[in-house]
C-alpha positions as CSV (number, residue, x, y, z in Angstrom):
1,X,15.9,-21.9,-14.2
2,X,18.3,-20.1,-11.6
3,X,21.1,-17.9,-13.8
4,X,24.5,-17.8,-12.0
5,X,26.5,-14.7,-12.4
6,X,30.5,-14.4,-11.8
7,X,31.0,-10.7,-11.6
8,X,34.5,-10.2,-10.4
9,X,37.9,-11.3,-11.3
10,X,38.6,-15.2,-10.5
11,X,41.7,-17.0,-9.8
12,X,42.7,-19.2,-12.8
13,X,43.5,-21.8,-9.9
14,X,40.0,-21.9,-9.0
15,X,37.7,-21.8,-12.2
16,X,37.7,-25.3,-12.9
17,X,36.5,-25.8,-9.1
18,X,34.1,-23.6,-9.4
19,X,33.0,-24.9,-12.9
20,X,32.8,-28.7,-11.6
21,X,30.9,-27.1,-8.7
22,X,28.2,-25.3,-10.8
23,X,27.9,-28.7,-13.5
24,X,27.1,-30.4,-10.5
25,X,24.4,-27.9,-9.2
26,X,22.9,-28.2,-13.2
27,X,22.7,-31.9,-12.9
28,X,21.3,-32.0,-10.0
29,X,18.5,-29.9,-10.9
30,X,18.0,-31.8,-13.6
31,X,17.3,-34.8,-11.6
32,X,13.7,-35.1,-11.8
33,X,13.6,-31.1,-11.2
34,X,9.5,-30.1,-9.2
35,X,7.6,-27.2,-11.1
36,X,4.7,-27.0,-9.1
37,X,3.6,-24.4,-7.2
38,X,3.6,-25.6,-3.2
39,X,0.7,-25.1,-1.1
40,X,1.0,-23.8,2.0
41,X,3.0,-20.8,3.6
42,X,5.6,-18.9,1.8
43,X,8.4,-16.3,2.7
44,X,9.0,-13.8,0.0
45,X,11.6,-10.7,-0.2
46,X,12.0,-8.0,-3.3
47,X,15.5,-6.3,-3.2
48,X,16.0,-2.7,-3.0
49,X,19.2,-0.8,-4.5
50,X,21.0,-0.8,-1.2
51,X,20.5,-4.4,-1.3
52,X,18.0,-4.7,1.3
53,X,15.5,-7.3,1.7
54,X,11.6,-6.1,2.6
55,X,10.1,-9.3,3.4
56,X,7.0,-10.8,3.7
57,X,5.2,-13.9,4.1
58,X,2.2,-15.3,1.5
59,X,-0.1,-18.4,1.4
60,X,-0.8,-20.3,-1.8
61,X,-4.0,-22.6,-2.1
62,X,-6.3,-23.8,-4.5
63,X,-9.7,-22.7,-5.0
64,X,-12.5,-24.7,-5.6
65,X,-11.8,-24.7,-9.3
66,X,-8.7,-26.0,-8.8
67,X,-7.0,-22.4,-9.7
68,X,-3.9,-21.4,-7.5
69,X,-4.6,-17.9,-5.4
70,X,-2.6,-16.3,-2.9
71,X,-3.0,-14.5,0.3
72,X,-0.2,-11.7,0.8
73,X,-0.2,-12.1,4.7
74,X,0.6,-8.5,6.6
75,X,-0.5,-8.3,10.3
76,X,-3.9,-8.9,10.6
77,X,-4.3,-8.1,6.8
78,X,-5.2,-11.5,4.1
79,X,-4.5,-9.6,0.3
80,X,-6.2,-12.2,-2.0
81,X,-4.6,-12.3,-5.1
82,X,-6.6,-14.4,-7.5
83,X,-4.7,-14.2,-10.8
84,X,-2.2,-16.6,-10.8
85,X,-0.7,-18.5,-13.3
86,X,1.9,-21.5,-13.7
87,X,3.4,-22.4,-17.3
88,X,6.2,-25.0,-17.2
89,X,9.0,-23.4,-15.0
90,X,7.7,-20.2,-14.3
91,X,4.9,-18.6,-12.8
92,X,2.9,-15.3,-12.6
93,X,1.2,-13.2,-10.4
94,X,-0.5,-10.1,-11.2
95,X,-1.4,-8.2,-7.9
96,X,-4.7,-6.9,-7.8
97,X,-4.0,-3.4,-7.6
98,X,-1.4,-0.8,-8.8
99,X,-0.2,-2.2,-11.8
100,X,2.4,-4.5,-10.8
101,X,3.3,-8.2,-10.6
102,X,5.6,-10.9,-9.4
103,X,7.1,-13.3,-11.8
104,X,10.2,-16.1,-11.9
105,X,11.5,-19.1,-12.3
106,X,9.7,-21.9,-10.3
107,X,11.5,-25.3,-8.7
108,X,11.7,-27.5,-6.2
109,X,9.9,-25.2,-3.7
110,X,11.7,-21.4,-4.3
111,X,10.8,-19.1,-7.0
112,X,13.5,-16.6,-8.4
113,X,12.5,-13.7,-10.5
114,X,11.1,-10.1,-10.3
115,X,9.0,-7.9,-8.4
116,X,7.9,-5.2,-11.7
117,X,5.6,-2.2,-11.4
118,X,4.3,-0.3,-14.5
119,X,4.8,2.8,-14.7
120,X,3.3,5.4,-17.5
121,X,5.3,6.1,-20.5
122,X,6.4,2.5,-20.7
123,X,8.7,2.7,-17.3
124,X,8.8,0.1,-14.9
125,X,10.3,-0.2,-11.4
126,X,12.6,-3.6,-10.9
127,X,13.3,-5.3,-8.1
128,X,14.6,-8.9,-7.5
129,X,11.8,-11.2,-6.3
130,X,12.8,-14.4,-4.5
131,X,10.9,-16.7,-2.4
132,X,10.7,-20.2,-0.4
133,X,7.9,-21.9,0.2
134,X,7.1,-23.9,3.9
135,X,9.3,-20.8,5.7
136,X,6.5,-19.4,8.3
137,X,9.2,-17.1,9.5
138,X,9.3,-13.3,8.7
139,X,12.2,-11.7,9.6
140,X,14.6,-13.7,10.8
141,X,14.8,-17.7,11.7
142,X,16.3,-17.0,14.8
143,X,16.1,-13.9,17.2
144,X,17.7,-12.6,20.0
145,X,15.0,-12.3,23.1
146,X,13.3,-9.1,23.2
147,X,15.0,-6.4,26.0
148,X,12.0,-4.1,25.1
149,X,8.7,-4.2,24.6
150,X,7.6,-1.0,22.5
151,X,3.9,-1.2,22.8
152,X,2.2,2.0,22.6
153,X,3.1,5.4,20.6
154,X,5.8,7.0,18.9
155,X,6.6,10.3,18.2
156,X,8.5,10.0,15.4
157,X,10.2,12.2,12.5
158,X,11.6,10.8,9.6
159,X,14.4,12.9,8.2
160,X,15.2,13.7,4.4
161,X,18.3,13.9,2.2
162,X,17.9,17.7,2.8
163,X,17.5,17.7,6.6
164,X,14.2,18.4,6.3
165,X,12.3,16.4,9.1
166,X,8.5,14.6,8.2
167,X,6.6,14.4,11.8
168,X,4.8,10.7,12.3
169,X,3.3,8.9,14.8
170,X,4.3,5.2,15.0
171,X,1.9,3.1,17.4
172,X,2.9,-0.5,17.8
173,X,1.4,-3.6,19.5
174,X,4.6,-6.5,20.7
175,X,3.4,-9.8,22.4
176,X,7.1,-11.8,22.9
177,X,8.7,-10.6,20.4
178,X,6.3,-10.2,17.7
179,X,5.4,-6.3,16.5
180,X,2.4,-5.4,14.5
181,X,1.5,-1.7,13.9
182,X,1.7,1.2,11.8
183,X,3.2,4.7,11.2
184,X,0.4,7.7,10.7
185,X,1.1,10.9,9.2
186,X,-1.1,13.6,8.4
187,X,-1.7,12.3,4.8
188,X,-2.4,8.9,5.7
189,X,-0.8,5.9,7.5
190,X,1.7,3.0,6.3
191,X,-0.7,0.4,6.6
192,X,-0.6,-3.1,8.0
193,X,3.0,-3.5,9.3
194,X,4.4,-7.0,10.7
195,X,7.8,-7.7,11.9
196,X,9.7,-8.3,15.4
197,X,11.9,-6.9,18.1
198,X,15.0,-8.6,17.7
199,X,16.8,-8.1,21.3
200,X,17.4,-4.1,20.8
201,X,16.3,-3.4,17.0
202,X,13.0,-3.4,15.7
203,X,12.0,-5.0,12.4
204,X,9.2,-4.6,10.7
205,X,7.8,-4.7,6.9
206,X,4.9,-4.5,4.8
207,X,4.4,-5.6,0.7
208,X,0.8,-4.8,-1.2
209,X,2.1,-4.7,-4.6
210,X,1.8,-0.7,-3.7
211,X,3.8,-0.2,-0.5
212,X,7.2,-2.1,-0.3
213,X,8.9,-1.1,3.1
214,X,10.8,-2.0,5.6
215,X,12.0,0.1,8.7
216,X,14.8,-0.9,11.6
217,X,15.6,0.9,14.4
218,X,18.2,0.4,17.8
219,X,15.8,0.9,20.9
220,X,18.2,2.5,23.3
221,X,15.9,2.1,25.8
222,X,12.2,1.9,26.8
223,X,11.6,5.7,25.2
224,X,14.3,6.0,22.7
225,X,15.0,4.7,19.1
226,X,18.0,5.5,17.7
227,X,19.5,4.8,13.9
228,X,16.3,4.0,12.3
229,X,16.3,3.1,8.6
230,X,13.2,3.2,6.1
231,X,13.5,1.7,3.1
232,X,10.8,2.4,0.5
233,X,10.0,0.8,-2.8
234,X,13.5,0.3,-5.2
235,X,15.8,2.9,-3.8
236,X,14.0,5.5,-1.7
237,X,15.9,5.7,1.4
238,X,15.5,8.1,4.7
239,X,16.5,8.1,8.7
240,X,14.5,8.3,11.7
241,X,14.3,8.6,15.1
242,X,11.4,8.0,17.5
243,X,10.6,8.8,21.7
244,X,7.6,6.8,23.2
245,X,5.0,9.7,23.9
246,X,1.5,8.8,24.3
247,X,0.3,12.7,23.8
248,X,1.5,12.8,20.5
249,X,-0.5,14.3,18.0
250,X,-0.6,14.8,14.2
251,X,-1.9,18.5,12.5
252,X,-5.5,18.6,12.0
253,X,-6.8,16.4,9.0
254,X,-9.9,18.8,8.4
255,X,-7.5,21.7,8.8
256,X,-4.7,21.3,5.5
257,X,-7.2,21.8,2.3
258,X,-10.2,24.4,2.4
259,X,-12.0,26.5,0.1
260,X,-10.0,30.0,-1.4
261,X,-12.1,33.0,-0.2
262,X,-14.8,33.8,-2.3
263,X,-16.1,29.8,-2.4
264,X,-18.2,28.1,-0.2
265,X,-18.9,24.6,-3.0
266,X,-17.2,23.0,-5.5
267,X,-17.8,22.5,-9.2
268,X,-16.8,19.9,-11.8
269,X,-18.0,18.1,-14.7
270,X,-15.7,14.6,-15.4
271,X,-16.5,11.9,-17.6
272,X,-17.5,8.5,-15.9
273,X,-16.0,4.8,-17.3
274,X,-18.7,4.8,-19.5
275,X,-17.9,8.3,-21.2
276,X,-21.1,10.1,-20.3
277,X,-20.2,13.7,-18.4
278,X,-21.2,13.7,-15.2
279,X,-21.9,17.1,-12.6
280,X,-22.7,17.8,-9.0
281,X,-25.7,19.9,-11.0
282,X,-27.2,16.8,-12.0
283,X,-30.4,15.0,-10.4
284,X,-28.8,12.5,-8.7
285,X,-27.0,14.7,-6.2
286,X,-29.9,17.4,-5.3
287,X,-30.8,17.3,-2.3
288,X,-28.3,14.6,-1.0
289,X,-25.7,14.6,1.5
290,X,-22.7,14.0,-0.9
291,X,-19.2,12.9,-0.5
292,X,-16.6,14.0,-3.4
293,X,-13.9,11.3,-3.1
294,X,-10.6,12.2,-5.0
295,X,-8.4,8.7,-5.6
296,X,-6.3,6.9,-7.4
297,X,-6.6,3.3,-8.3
298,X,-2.5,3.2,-7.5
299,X,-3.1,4.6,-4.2
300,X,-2.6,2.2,-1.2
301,X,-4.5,4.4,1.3
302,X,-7.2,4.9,-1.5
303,X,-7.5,0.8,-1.1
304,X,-8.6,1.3,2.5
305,X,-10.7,4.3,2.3
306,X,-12.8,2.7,-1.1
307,X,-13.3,-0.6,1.0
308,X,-15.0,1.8,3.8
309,X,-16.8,4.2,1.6
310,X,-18.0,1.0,-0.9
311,X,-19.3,-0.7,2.0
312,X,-20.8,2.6,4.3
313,X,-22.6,3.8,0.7
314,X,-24.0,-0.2,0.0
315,X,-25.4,0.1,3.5
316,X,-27.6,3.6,2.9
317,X,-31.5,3.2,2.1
318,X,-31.3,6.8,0.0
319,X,-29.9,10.2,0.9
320,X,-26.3,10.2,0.7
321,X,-24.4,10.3,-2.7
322,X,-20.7,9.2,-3.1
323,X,-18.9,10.1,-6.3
324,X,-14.7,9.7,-7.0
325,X,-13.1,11.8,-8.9
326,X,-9.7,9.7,-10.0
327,X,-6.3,11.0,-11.0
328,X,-4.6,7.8,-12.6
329,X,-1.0,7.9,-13.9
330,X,-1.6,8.1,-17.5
331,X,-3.8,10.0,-19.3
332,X,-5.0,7.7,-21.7
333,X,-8.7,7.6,-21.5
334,X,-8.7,3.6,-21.9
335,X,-5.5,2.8,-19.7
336,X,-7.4,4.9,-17.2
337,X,-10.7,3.0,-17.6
338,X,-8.6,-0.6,-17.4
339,X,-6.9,0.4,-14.1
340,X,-10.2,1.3,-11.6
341,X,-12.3,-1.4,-12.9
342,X,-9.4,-4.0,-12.0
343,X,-9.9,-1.4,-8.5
344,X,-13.6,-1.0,-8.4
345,X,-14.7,-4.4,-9.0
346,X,-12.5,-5.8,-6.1
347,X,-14.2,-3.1,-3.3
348,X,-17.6,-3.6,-5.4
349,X,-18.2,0.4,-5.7
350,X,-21.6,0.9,-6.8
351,X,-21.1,4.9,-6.8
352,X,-20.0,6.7,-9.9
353,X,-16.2,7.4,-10.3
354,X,-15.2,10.0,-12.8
355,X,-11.8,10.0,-14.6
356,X,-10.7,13.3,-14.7
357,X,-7.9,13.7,-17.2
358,X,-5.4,14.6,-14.9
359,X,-2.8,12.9,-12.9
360,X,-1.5,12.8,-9.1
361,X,1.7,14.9,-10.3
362,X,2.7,18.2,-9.4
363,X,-0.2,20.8,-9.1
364,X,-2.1,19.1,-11.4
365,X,-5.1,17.6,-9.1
366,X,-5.0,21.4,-7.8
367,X,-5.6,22.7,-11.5
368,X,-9.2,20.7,-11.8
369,X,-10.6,21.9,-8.7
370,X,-9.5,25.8,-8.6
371,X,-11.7,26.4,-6.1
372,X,-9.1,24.7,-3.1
373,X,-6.1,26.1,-1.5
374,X,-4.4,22.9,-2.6
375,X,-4.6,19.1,-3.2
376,X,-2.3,18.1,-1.0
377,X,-2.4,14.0,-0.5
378,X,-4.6,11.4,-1.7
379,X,-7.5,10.3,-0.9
380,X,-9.1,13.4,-0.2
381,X,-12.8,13.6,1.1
382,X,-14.8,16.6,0.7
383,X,-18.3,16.2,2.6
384,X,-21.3,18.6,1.0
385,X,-24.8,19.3,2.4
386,X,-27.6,18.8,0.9
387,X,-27.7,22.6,-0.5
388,X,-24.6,21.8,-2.0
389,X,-22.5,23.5,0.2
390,X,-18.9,22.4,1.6
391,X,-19.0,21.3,4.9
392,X,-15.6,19.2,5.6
393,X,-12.8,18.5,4.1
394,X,-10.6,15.6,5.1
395,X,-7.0,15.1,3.8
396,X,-5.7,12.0,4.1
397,X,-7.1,8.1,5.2
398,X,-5.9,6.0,8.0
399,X,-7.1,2.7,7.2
400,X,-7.7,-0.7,9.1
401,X,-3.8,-1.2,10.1
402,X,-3.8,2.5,12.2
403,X,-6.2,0.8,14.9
404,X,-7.9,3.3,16.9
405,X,-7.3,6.3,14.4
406,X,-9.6,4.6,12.3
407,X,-12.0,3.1,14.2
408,X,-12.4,6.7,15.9
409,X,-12.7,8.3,12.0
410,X,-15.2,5.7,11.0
411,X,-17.7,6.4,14.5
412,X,-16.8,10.5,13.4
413,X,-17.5,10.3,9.6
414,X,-21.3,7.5,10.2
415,X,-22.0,10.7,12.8
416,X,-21.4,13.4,10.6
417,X,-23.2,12.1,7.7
418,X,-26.2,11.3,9.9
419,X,-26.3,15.1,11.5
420,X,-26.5,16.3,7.7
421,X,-28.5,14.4,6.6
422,X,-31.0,15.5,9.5
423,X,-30.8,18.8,8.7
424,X,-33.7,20.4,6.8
């Protein structure tokens, strides 16, 4: 069912037109109306306050139950979304992570509705959700040649509503005019970016159900970008500006959280999902390399650092011991619980993961673990020995979409586990 709104003042000379107009548009999709959800390659948008559209592209099939999934299509990135649903005029799709879903009206091949995330106390974020199904086209239909071609990196800084300036480092891959890539900053990285140069802008998006951005920048020339825009989520809104520098470099990840004086381990004792208390004094963990993994399950970088830790820890014969500890948005024990086994079960974690009553706001994950100068970002990985002690902290993931930054963390983290767990 499409609503149509008229919000400002009309002629009285053209109401009838417009009335005959819209009786038409209602008959018409009336006649013998489709409810069926297409197969095939879709082009979706959510709307922010500024009214601007973050785009991106899905695929609906069946599987071989006949069920309707979805593949949320990012770069190189497939999200399967398995829990979809079609009732008369409207379908549903709940995303797979972060507490959010996609629903509308459904016909004749476009879907108009709402992008939703649930927040805790009963809050949710809104955004208008439309989309067309058999567009293969991201961005826009039809683009300008590209005058540039911004493969390579980026130093970047994205400015705030204060003036304050955020340093990044944007590294970007364009074949015609087709740009894949990401932004990296010392908590993490923007994931799996997709878009184009469009003669002198760049264009580029990604949606997860967790991340919702888009970002658009003139390229003066090959080694400036000028007037860059980032839209993020519903109404989150900064500039930026970016010079092509292949030196760039980001602070230190093992550098930003460390132990106070006085501290050379951590202690904590967390429930897991099941209720039961769990320690780094108990049996399991003595005399084990372990990593302390702090998460959420409505973290999008937590998504690609459980996916690598999930698979590294299924891959160990004995002598290394993962545990998460997980700072979810509400503190209800069960909403908690609900949330990472929707999370867990997609990565298949077979390590513990603790929930431990506190949430990502503020200095509350800084209040459980005393012991730290700070918790500054999410994930966090802190590496012990097997005495227990603290070896490494890491602040931040860049995941799959960073390229290089995470290939080169995967080869560094395999070769510090192995050294430790060599030691005697």
């Amino acid at each position: 069912m499409t609503l149509i709104f008229l919000t400002k003042e009309v002629p009285m000379k053209y109401k009838n037109q417009i009335l005959l107009i819209i009786f038409a548009l209602l008959l018409q999709a009336c006649d013998k109306p489709s409810y069926s959800l297409q197969e095939g390659i879709w082009r979706g948008t959510v709307l922010t306050q500024s009214d601007v559209e973050i785009p991106f592209n899905f695929e609906v099939e069946k599987d071989s139950l006949g069920k309707y999934v979805l593949n949320i299509i990012n770069g190189k990135e497939r999200l399967l979304v398995d829990d979809v649903s079609v009732s008369k005029d409207s379908v549903f799709i709940r995303l797979p992570f972060f507490d959010a879903e996609l629903k509308g009206a459904l016909l004749d091949g476009r879907i108009e509705g709402a992008y939703i995330k649930h927040l805790p106390n009963n809050k949710d974020v809104v955004m208008g959700f439309y989309a067309q199904s058999g567009v293969n086209w991201r961005i826009k239909e039809k683009l300008e040649k590209a005058r540039f071609n911004i493969t390579g990196i980026w130093e970047t800084y994205f400015i705030k509503e204060n003036g304050d300036s955020v340093k990044a480092i944007g590294e970007f891959k364009q074949e015609g005019s087709k740009v894949t890539g990401t932004f990296l900053t010392r908590t993490g990285d923007y994931r799996f970016l997709d878009g184009v140069v469009d003669g002198d802008e760049m264009k580029i998006s990604t949606f997860d159900g967790g991340f919702a951005m888009y970002f658009s920048a003139k390229i003066l020339n090959d080694s400036t970008m000028v007037d860059g825009r980032h839209y993020s989520g519903f109404s989150s809104k900064r500039s930026f500006v970016a010079k092509r520098n292949d030196k760039a470099q980001l602070d230190d990840a093992y550098s930003l959280t460390y132990l106070k004086p006085g501290y050379d381990r951590i202690d904590f004792s967390f429930p897991d999902l099941n209720g039961e208390e769990v320690s780094l004094r108990d049996k399991r963990f003595k005399n084990k390399v372990v990593v302390v993994q702090i998460l959420g399950s409505w973290c999008p970088n937590c998504m690609d650092e459980t996916a690598f830790l999930s698979d590294f820890y299924n891959q160990q014969k004995g002598g290394l011991e993962i545990v998460g500890l997980a700072y979810e948005r509400s503190k209800d024990f069960e909403k908690s619980k609900a949330s990472l086994e929707r999370f867990l079960d997609r990565f298949h974690v077979q390590y513990p993961v603790l929930i431990t009553g506190y949430t990502p706001n503020g200095d509350e994950p800084s209040k459980s673990l005393p012991m730290l100068n700070h918790i500054m970002a999410f994930p966090t990985t802190i590496i012990l020995d097997k005495k227990g002690k603290v070896r490494k902290i890491h602040t931040g993931f860049s995941g799959p979409g960073s390229g290089r930054y995470y290939e080169e963390y995967v080869l560094e983290f395999e070769t510090l586990i192995k050294s430790l767990q060599d030691e005697h």
